[in-house]
N, C-alpha and C positions, 0 to 999 in steps of 0.2 A: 263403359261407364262403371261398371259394379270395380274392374279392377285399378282403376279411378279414386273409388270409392277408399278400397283398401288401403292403395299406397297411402291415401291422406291422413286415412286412420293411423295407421302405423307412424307417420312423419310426425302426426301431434304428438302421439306418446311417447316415442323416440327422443321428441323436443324436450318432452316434459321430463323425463329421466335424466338426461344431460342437464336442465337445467337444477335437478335434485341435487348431481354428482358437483357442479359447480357450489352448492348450497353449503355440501356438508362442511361442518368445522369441527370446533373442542366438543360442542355438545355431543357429538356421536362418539366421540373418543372416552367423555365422560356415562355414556350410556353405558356402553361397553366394561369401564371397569366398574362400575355400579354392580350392573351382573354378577361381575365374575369375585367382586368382592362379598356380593348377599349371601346372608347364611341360607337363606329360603331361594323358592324354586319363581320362575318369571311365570304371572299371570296375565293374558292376552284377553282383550274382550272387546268388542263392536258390537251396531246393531246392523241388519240390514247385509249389503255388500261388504261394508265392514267388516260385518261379523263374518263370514267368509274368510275375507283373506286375512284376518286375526286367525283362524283356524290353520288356515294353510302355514303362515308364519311359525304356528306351535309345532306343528307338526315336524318343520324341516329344524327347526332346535333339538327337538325332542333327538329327531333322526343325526345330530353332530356333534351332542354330546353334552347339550344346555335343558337341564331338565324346566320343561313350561307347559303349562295348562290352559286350557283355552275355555273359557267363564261365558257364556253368554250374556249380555248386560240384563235382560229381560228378567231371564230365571235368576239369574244372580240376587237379585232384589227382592225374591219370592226365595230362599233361604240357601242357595246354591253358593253361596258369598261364603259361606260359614268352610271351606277349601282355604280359604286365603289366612295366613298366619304371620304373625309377626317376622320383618328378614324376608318377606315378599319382594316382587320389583313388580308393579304392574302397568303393563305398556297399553294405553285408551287408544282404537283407532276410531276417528270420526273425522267424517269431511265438512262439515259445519262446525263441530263443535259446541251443539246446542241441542242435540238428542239428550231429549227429557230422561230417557234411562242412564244415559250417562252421567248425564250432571246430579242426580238422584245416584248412582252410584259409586262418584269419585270419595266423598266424604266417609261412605261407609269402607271405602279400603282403609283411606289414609286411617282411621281409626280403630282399623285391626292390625294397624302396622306397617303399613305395605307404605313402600315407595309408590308415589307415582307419578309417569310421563306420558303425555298425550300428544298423541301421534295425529295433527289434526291440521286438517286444510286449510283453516283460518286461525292464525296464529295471536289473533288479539281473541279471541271466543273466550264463551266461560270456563268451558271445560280446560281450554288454553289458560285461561289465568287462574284456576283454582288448582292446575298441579304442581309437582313437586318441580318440576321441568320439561321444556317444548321442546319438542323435532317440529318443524315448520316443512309439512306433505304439499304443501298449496300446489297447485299449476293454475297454467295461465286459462285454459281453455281444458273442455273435455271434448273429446273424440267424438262428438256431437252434433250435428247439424241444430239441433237445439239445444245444445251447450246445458243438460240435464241429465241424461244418462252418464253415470258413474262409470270412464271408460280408462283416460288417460290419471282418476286420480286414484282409482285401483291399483291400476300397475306400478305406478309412483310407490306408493303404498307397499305394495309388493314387491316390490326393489329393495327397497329400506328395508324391509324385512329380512330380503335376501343376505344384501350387506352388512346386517347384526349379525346375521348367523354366522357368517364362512369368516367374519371380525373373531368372533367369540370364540369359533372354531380353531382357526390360528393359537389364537390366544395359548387356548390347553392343547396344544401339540395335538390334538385330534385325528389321527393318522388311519391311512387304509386300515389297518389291522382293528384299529377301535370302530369304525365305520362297518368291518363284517359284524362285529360283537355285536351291533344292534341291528345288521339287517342280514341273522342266519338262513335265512330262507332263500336271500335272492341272488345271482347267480354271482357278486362282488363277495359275497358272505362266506358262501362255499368254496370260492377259489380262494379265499383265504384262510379258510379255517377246515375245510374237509383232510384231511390225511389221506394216505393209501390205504390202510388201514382199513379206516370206514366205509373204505370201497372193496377192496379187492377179498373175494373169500378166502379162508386159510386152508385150502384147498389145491392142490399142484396136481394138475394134471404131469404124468412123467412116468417114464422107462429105464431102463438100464441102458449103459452104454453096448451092450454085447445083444440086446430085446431084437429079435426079427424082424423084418418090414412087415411082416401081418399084424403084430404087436402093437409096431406104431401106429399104423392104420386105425387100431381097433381105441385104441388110449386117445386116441386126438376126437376122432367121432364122439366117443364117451365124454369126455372132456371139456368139449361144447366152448373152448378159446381158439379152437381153430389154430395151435399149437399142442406141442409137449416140452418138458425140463428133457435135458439129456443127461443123469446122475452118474457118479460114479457107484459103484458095486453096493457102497454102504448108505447110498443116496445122502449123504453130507456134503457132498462137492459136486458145484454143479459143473459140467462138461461142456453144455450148447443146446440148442434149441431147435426142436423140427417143427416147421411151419407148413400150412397147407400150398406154399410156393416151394416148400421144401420139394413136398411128393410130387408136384406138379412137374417141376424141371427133373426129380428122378426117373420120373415116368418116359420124359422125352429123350433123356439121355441112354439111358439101359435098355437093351432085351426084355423083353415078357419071361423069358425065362431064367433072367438072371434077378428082377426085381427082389425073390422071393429068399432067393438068397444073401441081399444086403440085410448088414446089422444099423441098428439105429447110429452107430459113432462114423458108417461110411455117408451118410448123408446130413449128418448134422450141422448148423450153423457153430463154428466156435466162439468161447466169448461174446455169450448172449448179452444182449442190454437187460441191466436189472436197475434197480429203485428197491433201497430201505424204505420199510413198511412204515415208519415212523414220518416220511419225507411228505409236502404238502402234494395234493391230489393234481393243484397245476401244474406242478414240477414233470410228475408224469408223463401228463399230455405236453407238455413241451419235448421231452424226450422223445416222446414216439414221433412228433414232429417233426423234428430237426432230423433223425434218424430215418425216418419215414418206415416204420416198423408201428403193427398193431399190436402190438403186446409186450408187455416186461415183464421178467421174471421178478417176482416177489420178494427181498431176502428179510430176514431177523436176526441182526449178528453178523452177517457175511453168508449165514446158512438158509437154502432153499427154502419159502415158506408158502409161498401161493403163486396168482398170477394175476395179472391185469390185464384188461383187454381196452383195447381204445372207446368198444360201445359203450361199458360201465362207466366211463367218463364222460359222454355225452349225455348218458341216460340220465343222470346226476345232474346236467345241467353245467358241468365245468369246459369254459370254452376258452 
């Protein structure tokens, strides 16, 4: 029964969205360049459920490059309005269209300048005929066995919202790269905008080519990447790279009594994988990937400058 229940739920709201996507015309075309021609910023308000997903709506502009505010109708009318400036566009969501704080607050936009469209289930309402221009939210039914709770005209609602944004977003070319700019924190952010740099210390663990295996030994433990640089003489050029599979397979290959006599250049990897410090942080972890190696040599120039390790790039969050 209950999964019954759901499928129904879901079939209504599903209906209700298709029949939205069917709805749209010029008016959502004219929304859209309305925006992106206002000198001011988009103001979002509802009361109730509305106000919710008028919130939700601000937020995902905010986050793709459409700077919007989200006004409560309540507070707005107790002095919170005084945000809204002339070169506004302000989008009303309401499913009747006759919430006393709206209709009490469309006049006081429209009279500090603001455009305004009402985003509203009943397309003949006051708040419908007192704005600047209607989106018609209606559906047929709510996801409601008592056709009351606010379910399929939410998400309708929330659709439309969606579809301004990613419209708008189009619009100004809004690309991965401007998408990290506003979310540096989360892991899209950082794999676009981190460097090696920000990661890796300027720091090289490293030996001479001619250093003894106790050397190595002792530089790789100190070192703490679980590698070493393998330098030439004046450590400006780098030679190759010992890894802790390096020692491993020396160990199994050699005598106990010959270990102590290899130099670091008889056991080194040649032509280690490196990464410019300057290169982005995913680049990196693609390299060690494909490569299937934990570590890159660091360069600045062509010249040795630190080291990366594959943990520093998980730890970071870069995946």
């Amino acid at each position: 029964m209950h999964t019954e229940i759901a499928r129904w739920v879901l079939q209504i709201e599903g209906e209700a969205i298709q029949r939205l996507a069917e709805r749209i015309d010029e008016r959502f075309s004219e929304v859209v360049e309305l925006i992106l021609r206002a000198p001011g910023k988009v103001i979002l308000s509802g009361v109730g459920k509305s106000a919710h997903i008028a919130a939700k709506i601000t937020a995902t502009l905010n986050s793709v490059g459409t700077p919007a505010v989200w006004l409560h109708a309540t507070e707005a009318v107790h002095g919170d309005v005084g945000i809204v400036q002339q070169g506004d566009v302000a989008l009303l969501f309401s499913k009747s269209g006759e919430t006393e704080e709206m209709r009490v607050l469309l006049p006081v936009l429209r009279e500090r300048g603001a455009f305004t469209i009402a985003c509203v289930g009943n397309p003949e309402s006051t708040l419908a005929r007192s704005a600047d221009l209607v989106i018609d939210l209606s559906v047929p039914r709510e996801a409601c066995p008592h056709n009351l709770t606010p379910t399929a005209s939410t998400t309708v609602a929330l659709a439309f919202g969606d579809a301004l944004a990613i419209a708008l977003m189009q619009a100004r070319r809004f690309g991965p790269d401007d998408f990290a700019a506003t979310h540096p924190a989360g892991s899209l952010g950082k794999r676009l905008l981190l460097r090696v740099k920000d990661i890796a210390e300027p720091t090289l663990p490293m030996v001479s080519e001619q250093a003894p295996f106790k050397e190595v030994l002792y530089a790789i433990t100190s070192g703490r990447k679980g590698a070493v640089a393998v330098l030439a003489p004046d450590s400006s050029i780098l030679r190759g790279i010992i890894t802790d599979g390096d020692i491993r397979r020396a160990v199994e290959k050699y005598e106990p009594s010959l270990l102590l006599s290899l130099r670091a250049s008889d056991i080194a990897t040649k032509n280690p994988k490196s990464i410019d410090l300057h290169q982005k942080a995913y680049e990196a972890l693609e390299l060690m990937r494909t490569y299937q190696v934990s570590q890159l040599i660091v360069l600045e120039g062509g010249r040795p400058w630190g080291m990366i390790h594959f943990h520093d790039l998980i730890r970071e969050g870069i995946q």
